[in-house]
N, C-alpha and C positions, 0 to 999 in steps of 0.2 A: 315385634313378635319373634318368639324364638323358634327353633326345628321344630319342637315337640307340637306346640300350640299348630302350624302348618302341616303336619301330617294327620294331628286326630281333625283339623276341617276337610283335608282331602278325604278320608276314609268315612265321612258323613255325606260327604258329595255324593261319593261313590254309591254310596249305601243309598242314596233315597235316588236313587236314576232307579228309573221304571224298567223294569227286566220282563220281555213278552217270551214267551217261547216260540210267538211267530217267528220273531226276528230270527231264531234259529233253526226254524222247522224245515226238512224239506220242501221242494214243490209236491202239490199233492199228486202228480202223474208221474214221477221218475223218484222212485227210493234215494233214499242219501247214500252214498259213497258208492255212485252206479258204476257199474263195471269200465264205462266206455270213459269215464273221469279217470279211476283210478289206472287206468293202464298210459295215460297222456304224460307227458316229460312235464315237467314244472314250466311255467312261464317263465320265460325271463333267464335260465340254466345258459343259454346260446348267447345272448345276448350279453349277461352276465361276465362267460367267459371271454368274448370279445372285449369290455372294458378290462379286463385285468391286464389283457396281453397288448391290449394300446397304450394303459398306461406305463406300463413295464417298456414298451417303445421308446415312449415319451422319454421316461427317467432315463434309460442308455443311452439315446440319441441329446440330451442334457450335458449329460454327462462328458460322452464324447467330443460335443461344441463345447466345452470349459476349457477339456483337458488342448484342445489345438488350440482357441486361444490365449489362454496361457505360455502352450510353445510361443505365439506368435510376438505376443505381449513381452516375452521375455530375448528373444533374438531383435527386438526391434532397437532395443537400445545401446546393443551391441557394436560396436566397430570393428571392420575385417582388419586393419592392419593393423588396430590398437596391440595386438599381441600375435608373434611367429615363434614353431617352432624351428629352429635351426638344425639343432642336431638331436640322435636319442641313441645311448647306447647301454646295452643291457647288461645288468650288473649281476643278474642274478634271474634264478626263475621268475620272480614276481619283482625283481626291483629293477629300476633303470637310472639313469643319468639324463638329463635331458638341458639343454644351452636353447633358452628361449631370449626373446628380444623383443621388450618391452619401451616402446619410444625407443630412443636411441639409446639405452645401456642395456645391456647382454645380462643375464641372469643364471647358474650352473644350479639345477635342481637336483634334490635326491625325491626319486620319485620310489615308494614302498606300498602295500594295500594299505588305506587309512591313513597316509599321512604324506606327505609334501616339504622337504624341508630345504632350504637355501643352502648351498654347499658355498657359493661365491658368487660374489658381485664381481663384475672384470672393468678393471680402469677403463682400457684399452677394449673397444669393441672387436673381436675376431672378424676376419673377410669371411665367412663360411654360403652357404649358399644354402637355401632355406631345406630340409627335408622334404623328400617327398611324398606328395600326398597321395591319400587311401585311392585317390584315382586316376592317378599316373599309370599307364601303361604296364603293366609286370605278366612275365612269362605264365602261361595258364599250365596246368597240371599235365596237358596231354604234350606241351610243350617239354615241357622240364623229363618228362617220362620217358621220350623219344631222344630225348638227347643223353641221358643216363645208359640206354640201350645200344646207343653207336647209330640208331637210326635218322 
């Protein structure tokens, strides 16, 4: 059977259902569309709006357990000493040099926005001592400000 043949039997179905005007009449003691109906909130409006904002919950809190494991997922395979930086010296407003050491040979970066390039491999690995990291002790602002001032 094709579309058309399935729509003219739906609309013969349709057509011979028994239509009472009971089914649609008022109760006979309270008028249709009685004051005390029309002024009530819709069923369901409260209710309603509670599923939208749980599942909008749901989807950020989803969300947010992907995005941590994936950080997690991805520093797991990571090794701390597989790569140090040694040294970083700035070449420029946006650009730097940076002497990293990878396993045992030394590597001189040119480091720019968007791109990373090998300046030198070093036969000879340098004795340097690794840079210091982002949380190593350093003078705080009210430090450095007092000492600018003679105080």
């Amino acid at each position: 059977m094709n579309a058309r043949t399935h729509i003219v039997a739906a609309a013969r179905f349709l057509c011979a259902l028994p239509v009472s005007g009971a089914a649609f009449a008022a109760e006979p003691d309270r008028p249709f569309a009685a004051p005390d109906a029309a002024g009530a909130t819709a069923p369901g409006t409260v209710t309603g709006l509670a599923e939208v904002v749980f599942a909008l919950a749901l989807v950020l809190a989803a969300i947010f357990a992907a995005a941590w494991l994936m950080r997690r997922m991805r520093a797991f395979g990571v090794r701390a000493d597989a790569l140090d930086v040694l040294a970083e010296v700035p070449l420029g407003p946006k650009e730097r040099a940076v002497l990293i050491r990878v396993g045992k040979s030394q590597l001189l970066l040119g480091v720019a926005p968007g791109r990373v390039s090998t300046l030198h491999v070093l036969p000879e690995p340098l004795d340097v001592a690794p840079a210091a990291a982002p949380g190593d002790k350093r003078p705080s602002f009210r430090d450095l400000l007092a000492r600018s001032l003679g105080k």
